[in-house]
ZAMARGU-4260 file (C-alpha; in steps of 0.2 Angstrom, whole numbers, plus 5000, padded with zeros to 4 digits):
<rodrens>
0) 5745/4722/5275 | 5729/4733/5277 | 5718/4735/5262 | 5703/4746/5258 | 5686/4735/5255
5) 5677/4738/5238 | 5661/4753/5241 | 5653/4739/5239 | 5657/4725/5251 | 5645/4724/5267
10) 5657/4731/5278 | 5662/4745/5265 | 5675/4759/5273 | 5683/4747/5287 | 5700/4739/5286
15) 5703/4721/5288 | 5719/4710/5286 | 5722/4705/5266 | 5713/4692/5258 | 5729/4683/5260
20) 5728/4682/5280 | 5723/4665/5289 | 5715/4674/5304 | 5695/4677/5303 | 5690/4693/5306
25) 5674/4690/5316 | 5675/4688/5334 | 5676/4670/5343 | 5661/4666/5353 | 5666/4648/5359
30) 5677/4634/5355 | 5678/4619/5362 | 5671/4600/5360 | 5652/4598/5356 | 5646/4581/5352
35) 5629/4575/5353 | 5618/4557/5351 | 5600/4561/5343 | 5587/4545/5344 | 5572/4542/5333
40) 5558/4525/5334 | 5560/4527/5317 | 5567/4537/5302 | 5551/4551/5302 | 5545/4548/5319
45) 5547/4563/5333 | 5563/4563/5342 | 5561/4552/5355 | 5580/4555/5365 | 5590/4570/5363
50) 5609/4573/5370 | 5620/4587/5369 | 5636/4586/5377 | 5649/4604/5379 | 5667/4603/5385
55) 5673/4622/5382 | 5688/4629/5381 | 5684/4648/5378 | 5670/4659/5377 | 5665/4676/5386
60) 5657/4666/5398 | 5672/4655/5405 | 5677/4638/5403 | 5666/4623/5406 | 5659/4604/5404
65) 5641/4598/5404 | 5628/4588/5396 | 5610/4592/5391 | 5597/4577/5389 | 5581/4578/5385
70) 5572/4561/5389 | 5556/4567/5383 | 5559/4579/5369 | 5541/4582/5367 | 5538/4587/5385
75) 5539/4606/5388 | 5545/4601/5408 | 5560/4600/5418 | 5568/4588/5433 | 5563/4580/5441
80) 5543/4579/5433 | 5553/4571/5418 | 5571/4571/5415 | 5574/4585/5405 | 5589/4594/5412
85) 5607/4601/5409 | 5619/4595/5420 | 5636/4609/5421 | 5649/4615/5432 | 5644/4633/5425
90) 5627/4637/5421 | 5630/4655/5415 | 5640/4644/5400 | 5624/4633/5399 | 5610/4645/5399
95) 5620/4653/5385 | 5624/4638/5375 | 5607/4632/5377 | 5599/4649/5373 | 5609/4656/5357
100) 5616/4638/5350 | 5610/4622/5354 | 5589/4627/5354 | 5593/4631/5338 | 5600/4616/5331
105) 5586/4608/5322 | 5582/4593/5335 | 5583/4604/5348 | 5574/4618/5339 | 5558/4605/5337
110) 5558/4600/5356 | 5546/4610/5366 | 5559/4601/5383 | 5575/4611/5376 | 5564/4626/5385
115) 5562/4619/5400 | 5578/4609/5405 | 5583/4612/5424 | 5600/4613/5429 | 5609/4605/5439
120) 5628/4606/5448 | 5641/4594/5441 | 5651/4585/5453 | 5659/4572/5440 | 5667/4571/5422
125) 5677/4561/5414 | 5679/4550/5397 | 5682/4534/5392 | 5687/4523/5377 | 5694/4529/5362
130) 5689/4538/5343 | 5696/4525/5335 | 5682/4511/5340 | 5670/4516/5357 | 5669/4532/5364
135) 5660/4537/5381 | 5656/4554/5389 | 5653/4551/5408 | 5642/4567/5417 | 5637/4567/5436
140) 5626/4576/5449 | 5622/4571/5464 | 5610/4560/5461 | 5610/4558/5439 | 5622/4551/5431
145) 5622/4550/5411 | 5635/4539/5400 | 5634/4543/5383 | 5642/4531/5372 | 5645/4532/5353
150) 5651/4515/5344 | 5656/4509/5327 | 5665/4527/5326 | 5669/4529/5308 | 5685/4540/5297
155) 5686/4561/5304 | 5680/4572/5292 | 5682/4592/5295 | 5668/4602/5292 | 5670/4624/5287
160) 5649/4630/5291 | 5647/4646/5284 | 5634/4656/5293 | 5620/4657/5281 | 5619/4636/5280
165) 5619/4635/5299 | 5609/4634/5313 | 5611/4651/5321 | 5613/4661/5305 | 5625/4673/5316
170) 5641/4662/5316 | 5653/4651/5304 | 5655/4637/5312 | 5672/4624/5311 | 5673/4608/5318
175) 5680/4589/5314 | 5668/4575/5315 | 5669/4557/5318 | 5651/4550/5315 | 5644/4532/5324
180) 5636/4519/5318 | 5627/4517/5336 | 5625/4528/5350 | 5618/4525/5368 | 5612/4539/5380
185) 5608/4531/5398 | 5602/4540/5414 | 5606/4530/5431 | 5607/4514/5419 | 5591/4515/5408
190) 5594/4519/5392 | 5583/4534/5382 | 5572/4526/5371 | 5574/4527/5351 | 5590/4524/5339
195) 5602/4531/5331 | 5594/4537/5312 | 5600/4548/5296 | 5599/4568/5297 | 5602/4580/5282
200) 5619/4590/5286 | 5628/4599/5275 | 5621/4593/5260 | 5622/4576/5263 | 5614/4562/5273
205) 5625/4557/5293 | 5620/4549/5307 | 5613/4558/5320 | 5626/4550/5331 | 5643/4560/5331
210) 5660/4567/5338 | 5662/4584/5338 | 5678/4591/5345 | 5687/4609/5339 | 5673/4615/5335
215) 5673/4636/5333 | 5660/4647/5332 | 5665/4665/5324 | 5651/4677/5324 | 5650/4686/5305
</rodrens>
C-alpha cells in the first residue's frame, strides 16, 4: 500500500511503502561482517593498535574480504616504514570502506595512520574457532600475515544505529555483536602493543574487542 507523506515530513511529496512495511526505504550501501580489536596502554592513553577486519557480501563496489591494521595509530605512514596497511583481495572495496566508514569510526577517526595505510594483495583468508569461546580472523599477503583473535566471547546482542548517533551521519547502521573479554592483533607473530579497554557505544560502556557480523549500512 502507497501512502502520501504529511507536507511536512522531510521527504514531503514522495511515495513510500506504508508505515506498516518491514523493507527500509533508503538504499543499501554494504552489508556484510565487520569486526574489529582496538588496543589502549591504558584506559585514557592514545590508541596504541588498531584493527578493522571486512568480509562483504554486497555493495556497489563488489564483494570482498580484508583487514586493516594500524600498528602505529599515531603514525601518518604506510608499509613498509611502519606497518600501517590494508591487506584485500579488492581495493576499489577498501579505498571505499576506508574512505567513507571506517576513517570515521571514532578510533580510526583520531589516527593520523588510517590516512596513510598501503595496500596490499590478499592471497589467503580463512577463520578459525568458534563464537561461542575463541574466535580467529587469519589475513595473508605475500609476505604479512595477521591473526586476529578475540577470547572470552560473551552473549550476542543486536544493535539498530540510527544515523544521526553514528559514525557517518549518512547511514542507519544494523548489526549483531558478540564482545570479548580479550583480543589479540599479531603481524608475522608479534603481537601490537596495548589491550583490550572500555569504549562508549550506544549509550553504554563495551569492550573495544568485538564481533561484528550482518552488519548493514542503509543510507538515509
Amino acid at each position: 500500500m502507497l501512502r502520501r507523506l504529511r507536507p511536512n515530513s522531510k521527504i514531503a511529496g514522495r511515495y513510500i511503502v506504508s508505515s506498516n512495511s518491514p523493507i527500509h526505504p533508503g538504499k543499501v550501501a554494504w552489508t556484510g561482517e565487520n569486526p574489529g580489536i582496538y588496543l589502549k596502554e591504558t584506559q585514557d592513553g592514545a590508541w596504541t593498535g588498531l584493527m578493522c577486519f571486512f568480509r562483504v557480501l554486497y555493495s556497489d563496489h563488489g564483494m570482498g574480504t580484508g583487514i586493516v591494521v594500524l600498528d602505529q595509530p599515531g603514525v601518518a605512514q604506510g608499509y613498509p616504514a611502519v606497518l600501517n596497511f590494508c591487506i584485500s583481495d579488492n581495493e576499489r572495496l577498501a579505498r571505499y570502506l576506508i574512505d567513507e566508514f571506517f576513517s570515521k569510526f571514532a578510533s580510526f577517526r583520531v589516527s593520523p595512520g588510517i590516512q596513510a595505510v598501503t595496500h596490499l594483495s590478499m592471497v589467503e583468508s580463512r577463520r578459525e574457532g568458534s563464537t561461542s569461546s575463541t574466535y580467529s580472523e587469519i589475513v595473508c599477503s605475500t609476505d604479512i600475515e595477521v591473526v586476529a583473535t578475540w577470547k572470552k566471547l560473551g552473549p550476542a546482542y543486536a544493535v539498530d544505529m540510527p544515523a544521526e548517533n553514528g559514525p557517518t551521519k549518512l547511514h542507519q547502521m544494523y548489526s549483531l555483536f558478540l564482545d570479548a573479554g580479550e583480543g589479540l592483533i599479531t603481524i608475522n607473530g608479534r603481537p601490537l602493543a596495548g589491550k583490550v579497554v572500555q569504549r562508549d557505544f550506544a549509550g553504554t560502556r563495551k569492550s573495544t574487542a568485538f564481533l561484528a557480523f550482518s552488519e548493514s549500512w542503509m543510507r538515509v
